[in-house]
LUMMILUM-681306 format. One line per field, with one value per residue (C-alpha): residue number from 1; residue in three letters; x, y, z. Coordinates in steps of 0.5 Angstrom, whole numbers, plus 500, padded with zeros to 3 digits. Layout:
k = NUM ...
r = ALA ...
px = X ...
py = Y ...
pz = Z ...
# end
This chain:
k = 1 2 3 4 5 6 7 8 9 10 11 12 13 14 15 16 17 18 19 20 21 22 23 24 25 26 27 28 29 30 31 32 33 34 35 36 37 38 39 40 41 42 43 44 45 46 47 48 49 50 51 52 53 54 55 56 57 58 59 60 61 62 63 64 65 66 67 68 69 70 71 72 73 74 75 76 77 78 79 80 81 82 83 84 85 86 87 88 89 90 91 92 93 94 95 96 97 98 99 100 101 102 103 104 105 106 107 108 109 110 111 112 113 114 115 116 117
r = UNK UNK UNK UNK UNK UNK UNK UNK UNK UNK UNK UNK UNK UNK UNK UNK UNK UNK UNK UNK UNK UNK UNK UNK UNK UNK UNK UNK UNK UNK UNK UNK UNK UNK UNK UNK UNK UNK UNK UNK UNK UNK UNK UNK UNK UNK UNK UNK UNK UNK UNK UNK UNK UNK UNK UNK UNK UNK UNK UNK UNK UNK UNK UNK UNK UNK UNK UNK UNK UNK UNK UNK UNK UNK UNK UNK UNK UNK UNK UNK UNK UNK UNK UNK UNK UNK UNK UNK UNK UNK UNK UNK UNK UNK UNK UNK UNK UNK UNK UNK UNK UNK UNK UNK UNK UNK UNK UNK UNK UNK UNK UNK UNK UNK UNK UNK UNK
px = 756 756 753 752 751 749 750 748 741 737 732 735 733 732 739 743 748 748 753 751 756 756 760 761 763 763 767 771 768 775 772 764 760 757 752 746 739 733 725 720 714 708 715 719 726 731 737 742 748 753 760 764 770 776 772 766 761 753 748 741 739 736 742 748 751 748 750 758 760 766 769 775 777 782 776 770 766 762 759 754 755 749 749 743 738 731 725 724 730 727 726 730 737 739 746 747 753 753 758 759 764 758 752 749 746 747 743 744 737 737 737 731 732 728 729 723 721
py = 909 912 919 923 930 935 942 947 947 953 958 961 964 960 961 961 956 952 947 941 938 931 929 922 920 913 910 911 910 911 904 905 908 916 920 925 924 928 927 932 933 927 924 919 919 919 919 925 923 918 917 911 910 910 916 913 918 917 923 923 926 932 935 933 940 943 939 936 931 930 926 928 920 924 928 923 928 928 934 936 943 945 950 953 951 951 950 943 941 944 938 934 932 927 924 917 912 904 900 895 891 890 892 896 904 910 915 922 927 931 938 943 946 951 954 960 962
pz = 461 454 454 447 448 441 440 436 434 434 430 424 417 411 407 413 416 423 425 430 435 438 444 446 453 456 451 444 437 433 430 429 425 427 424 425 424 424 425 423 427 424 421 421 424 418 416 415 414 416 417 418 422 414 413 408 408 406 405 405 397 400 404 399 397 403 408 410 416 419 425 430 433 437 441 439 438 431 428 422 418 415 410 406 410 408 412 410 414 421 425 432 430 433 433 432 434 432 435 430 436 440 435 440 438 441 441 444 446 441 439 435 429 426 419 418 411
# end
């Protein structure tokens, strides 16, 4: 059974930084598309940012520059490192994996962050 399990969130200050990680279990995903959503409350849950298995990388326009993803296929973990954080990022983050051999989506339960002014 695949399970995602996030990292990380939490309440900090407007400026500061916080990492997010996401443990993948159940199965590996060396090969699928991994990435980090987010949904802010009366929003629509949205992309992040995305990273494919060569190490292609998509940004949501708002965190480029503030915001960088990466990938260990070794540990199948995924991570998001938020820099610059401003109250407009306060939402869930979710962590999302795409497995493109069975195009099945995996989600993980997410986690709070709160940006305060």
């Amino acid at each position: 059974q695949v399970q995602l399990v996030e990292s990380g969130g939490g309440l900090v200050q407007a400026g500061e930084s916080l990492r997010l990680s996401c443990a993948a279990s159940g199965s590996y995903f060396s090969n699928d598309i991994m990435g980090w959503y987010r949904q802010a409350p009366g929003k629509q849950r949205e992309t992040v940012a995305v990273i494919g298995s060569g190490g292609s990388i998509n940004y949501t326009p708002s965190v480029k520059g503030r915001f960088t993803i990466s990938r260990d296929n070794v540990k199948n973990t995924v991570s998001l490192q938020m820099n610059s954080l401003k109250p407009e990022d306060t939402a869930v983050y979710y962590c999302n994996v795409f497995a493109t051999r069975t195009a099945r989506t995996y989600w993980g339960q997410g986690t709070q962050v709160t940006v305060s002014p």
